[in-house]
C-alpha positions as CSV (number, residue, x, y, z in Angstrom):
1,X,-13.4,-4.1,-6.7
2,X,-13.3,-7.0,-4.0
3,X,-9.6,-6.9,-3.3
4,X,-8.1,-10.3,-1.2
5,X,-5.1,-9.2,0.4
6,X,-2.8,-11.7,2.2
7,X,-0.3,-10.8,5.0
8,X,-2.4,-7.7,5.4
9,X,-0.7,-6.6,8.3
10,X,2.8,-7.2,7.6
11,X,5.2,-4.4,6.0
12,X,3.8,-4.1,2.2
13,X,0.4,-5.6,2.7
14,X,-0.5,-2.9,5.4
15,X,0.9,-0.2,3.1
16,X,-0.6,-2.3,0.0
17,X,-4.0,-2.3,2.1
18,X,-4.2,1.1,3.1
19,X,-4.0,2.7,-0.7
20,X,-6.1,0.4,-2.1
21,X,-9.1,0.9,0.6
22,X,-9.5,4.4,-1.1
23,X,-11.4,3.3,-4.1
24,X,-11.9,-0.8,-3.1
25,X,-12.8,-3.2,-0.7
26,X,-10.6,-4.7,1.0
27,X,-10.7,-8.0,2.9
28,X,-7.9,-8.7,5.1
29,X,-6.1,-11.8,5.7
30,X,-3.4,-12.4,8.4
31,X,-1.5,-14.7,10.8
32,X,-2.1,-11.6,13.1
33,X,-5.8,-11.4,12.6
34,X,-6.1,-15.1,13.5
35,X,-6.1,-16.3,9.8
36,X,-3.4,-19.6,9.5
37,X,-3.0,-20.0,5.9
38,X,-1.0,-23.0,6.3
39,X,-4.7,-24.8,7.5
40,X,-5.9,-26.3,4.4
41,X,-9.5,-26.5,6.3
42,X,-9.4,-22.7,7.5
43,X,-8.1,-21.7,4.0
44,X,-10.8,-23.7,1.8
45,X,-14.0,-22.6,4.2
46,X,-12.9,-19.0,4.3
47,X,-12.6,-19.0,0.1
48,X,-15.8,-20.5,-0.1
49,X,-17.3,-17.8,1.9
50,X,-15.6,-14.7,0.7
51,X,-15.4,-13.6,-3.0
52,X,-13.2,-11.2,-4.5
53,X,-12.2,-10.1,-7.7
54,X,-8.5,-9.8,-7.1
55,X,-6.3,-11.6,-5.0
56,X,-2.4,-10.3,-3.6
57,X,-0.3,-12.2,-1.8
58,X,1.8,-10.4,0.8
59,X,2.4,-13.1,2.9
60,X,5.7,-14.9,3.6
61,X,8.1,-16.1,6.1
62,X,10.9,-14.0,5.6
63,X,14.1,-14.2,7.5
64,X,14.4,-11.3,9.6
65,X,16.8,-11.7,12.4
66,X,15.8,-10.3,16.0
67,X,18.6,-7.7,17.3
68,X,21.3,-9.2,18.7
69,X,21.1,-12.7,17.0
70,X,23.2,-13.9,14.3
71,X,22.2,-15.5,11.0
72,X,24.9,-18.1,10.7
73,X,25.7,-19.9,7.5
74,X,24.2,-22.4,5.0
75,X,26.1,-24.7,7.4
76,X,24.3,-24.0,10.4
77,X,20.6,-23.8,8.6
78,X,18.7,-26.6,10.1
79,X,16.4,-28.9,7.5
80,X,13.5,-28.0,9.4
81,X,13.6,-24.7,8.6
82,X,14.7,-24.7,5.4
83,X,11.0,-27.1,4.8
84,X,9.1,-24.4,6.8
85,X,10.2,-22.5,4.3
86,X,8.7,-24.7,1.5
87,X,5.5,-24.7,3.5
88,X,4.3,-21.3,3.6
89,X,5.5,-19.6,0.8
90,X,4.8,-22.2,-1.6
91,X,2.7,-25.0,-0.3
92,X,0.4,-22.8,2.0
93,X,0.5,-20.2,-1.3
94,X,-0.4,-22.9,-3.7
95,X,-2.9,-23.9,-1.6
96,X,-4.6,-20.0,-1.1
97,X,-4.5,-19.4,-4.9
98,X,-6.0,-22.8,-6.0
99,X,-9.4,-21.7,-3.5
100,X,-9.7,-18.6,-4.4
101,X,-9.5,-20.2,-8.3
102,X,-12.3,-22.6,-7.5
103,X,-14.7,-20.3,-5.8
104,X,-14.2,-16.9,-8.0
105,X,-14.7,-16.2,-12.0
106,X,-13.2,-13.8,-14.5
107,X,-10.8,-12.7,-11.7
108,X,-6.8,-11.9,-10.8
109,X,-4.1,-13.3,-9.0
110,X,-1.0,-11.3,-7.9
111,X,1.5,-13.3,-6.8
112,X,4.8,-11.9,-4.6
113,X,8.6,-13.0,-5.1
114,X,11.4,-10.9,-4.4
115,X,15.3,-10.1,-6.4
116,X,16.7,-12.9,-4.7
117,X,14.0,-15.4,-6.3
118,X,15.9,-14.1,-9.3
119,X,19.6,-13.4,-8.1
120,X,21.2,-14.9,-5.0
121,X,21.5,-13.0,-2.0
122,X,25.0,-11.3,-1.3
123,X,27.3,-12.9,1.2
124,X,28.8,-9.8,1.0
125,X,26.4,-7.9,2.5
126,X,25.6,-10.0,5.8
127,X,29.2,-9.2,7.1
128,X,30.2,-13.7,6.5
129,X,26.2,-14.6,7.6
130,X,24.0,-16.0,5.0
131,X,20.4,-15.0,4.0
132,X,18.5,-18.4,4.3
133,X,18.2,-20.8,1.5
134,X,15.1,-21.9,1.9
135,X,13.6,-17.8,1.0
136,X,15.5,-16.9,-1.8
137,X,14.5,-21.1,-3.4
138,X,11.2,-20.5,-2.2
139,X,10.8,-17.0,-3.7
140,X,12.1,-18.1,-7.2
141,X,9.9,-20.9,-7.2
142,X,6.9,-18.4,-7.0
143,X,7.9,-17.5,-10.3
144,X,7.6,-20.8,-11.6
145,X,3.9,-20.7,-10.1
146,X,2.7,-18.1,-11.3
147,X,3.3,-19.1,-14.6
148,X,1.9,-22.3,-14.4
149,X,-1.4,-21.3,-12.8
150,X,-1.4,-18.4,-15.4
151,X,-0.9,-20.6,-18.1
152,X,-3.2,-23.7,-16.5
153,X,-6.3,-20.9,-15.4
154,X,-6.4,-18.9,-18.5
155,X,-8.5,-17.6,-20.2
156,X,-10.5,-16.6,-16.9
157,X,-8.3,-16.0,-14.4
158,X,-5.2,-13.8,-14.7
159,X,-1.9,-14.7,-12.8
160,X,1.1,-12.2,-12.2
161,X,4.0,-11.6,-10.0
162,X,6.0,-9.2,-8.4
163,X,9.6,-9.3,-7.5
164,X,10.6,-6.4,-5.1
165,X,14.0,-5.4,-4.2
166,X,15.2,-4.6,-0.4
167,X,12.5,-2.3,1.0
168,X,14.3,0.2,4.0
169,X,12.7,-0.3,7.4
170,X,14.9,-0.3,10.8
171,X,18.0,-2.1,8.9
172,X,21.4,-0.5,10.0
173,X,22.8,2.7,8.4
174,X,26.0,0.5,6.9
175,X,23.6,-2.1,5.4
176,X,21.1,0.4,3.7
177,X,24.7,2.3,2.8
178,X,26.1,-0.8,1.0
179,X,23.0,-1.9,-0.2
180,X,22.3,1.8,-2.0
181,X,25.7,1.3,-3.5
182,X,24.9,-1.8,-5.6
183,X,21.7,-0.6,-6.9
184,X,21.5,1.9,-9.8
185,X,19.3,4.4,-8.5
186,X,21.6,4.3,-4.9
187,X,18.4,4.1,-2.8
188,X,16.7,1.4,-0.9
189,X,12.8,0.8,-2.0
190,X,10.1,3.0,0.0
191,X,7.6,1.0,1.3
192,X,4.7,3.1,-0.6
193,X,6.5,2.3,-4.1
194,X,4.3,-0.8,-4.9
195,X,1.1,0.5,-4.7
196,X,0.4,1.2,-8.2
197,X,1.9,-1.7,-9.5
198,X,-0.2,-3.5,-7.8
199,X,-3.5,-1.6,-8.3
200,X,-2.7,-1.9,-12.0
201,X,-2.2,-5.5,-11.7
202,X,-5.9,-6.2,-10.3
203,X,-7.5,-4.0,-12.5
204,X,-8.3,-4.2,-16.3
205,X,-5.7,-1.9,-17.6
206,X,-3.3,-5.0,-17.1
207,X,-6.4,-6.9,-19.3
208,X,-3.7,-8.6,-21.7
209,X,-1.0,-9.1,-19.1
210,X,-0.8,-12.9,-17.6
211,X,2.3,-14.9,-16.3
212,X,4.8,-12.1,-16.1
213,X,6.9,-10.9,-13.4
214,X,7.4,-7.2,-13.0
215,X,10.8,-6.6,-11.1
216,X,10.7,-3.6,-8.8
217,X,14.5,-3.2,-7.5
218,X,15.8,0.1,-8.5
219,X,18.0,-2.0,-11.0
220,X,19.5,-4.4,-8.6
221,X,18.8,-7.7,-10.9
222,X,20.5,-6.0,-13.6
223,X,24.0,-6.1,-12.6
């Protein structure tokens, strides 16, 4: 297979990109590798150019804070972010998987949200700071559209999504500690532990699988 892979360099997609080079080819796609995916003109010349047979979206703005800088609230969250928000990881998204619709047949989309598209994020575990607004609504409404491009590109194309819990790379010890402790199986996500999913998800042994979201959070959502 011809495997599109978004954010390619970023945490997952690297790892994502990396196990599925072993039996596919991969084209990469990244904000790192000169690729703006928020450039409607970039994003409809490259589709036009490159074909695939799966698509996965790794990329997002998340809201990783730099050491030694603080979150804030909801109260201190400026509009403009909270609509850069909106713009990649919907609008920019949107725009990636309509292209890659138009130029490509018989193919598959996976789509990326996260537990807090589905939950809130926990106060309680940012010591009084606040995850951002603006990923957790963007991330839930990536559930919303995968199910309407599944629903709107079927029978030919096939569109899924994945919601991920917290995946352990350089947080704090006290963090990944309190996280563990609200998750049934006590353990932050390994990086690695979406690579099958997400093979399985561009392949035909998920043939009869379209609009679903597969949440991979160690039981987080369920509590």
């Amino acid at each position: 297979m011809r495997i599109i892979i978004t954010g390619s360099e970023g945490l997952l997609g690297r790892e994502i990109s990396k196990y599925l080079e072993k039996n596919h080819t991969i084209l990469r796609l990244d904000l790192a590798l000169g690729h703006d995916l928020t450039d409607e003109v970039f994003v409809k010349k490259w589709f036009k150019q490159n074909k695939g047979n799966a698509l996965v979206n790794c990329f997002a703005l998340n809201d990783h804070v730099e050491k030694n800088q603080k979150r804030g609230t909801l109260f201190d969250i400026t509009l403009e972010s909270f609509s850069k928000f909106m713009d990649v990881n919907l609008v920019a998204l949107f725009s990636v998987c309509r292209e890659f619709a138009r130029n490509n047949k018989k193919c598959t989309i996976v789509n990326f949200s996260a537990s807090t598209g589905i939950v809130s994020a926990r106060p309680d575990l940012y010591d009084g700071e606040h995850k951002h607004i603006g990923y957790s609504i963007s991330k839930a409404g990536v559930i919303n559209m995968t199910k309407f491009l599944s629903t709107h590109l079927a029978p030919e194309i096939r569109v899924n999504c994945i919601a991920p819990g917290g995946v352990e790379f350089n947080q704090n010890k006290k963090f990944i500690k309190n996280y563990s402790k609200l998750t049934p199986l006590k353990r932050m996500m390994k990086k690695s532990e979406l690579n099958g999913i997400v093979e399985y998800l561009c392949s035909s042994k998920s043939s009869y699988v379209t609009g679903s979201t597969f949440v991979v959070d160690g039981g987080w959502t369920i509590w």
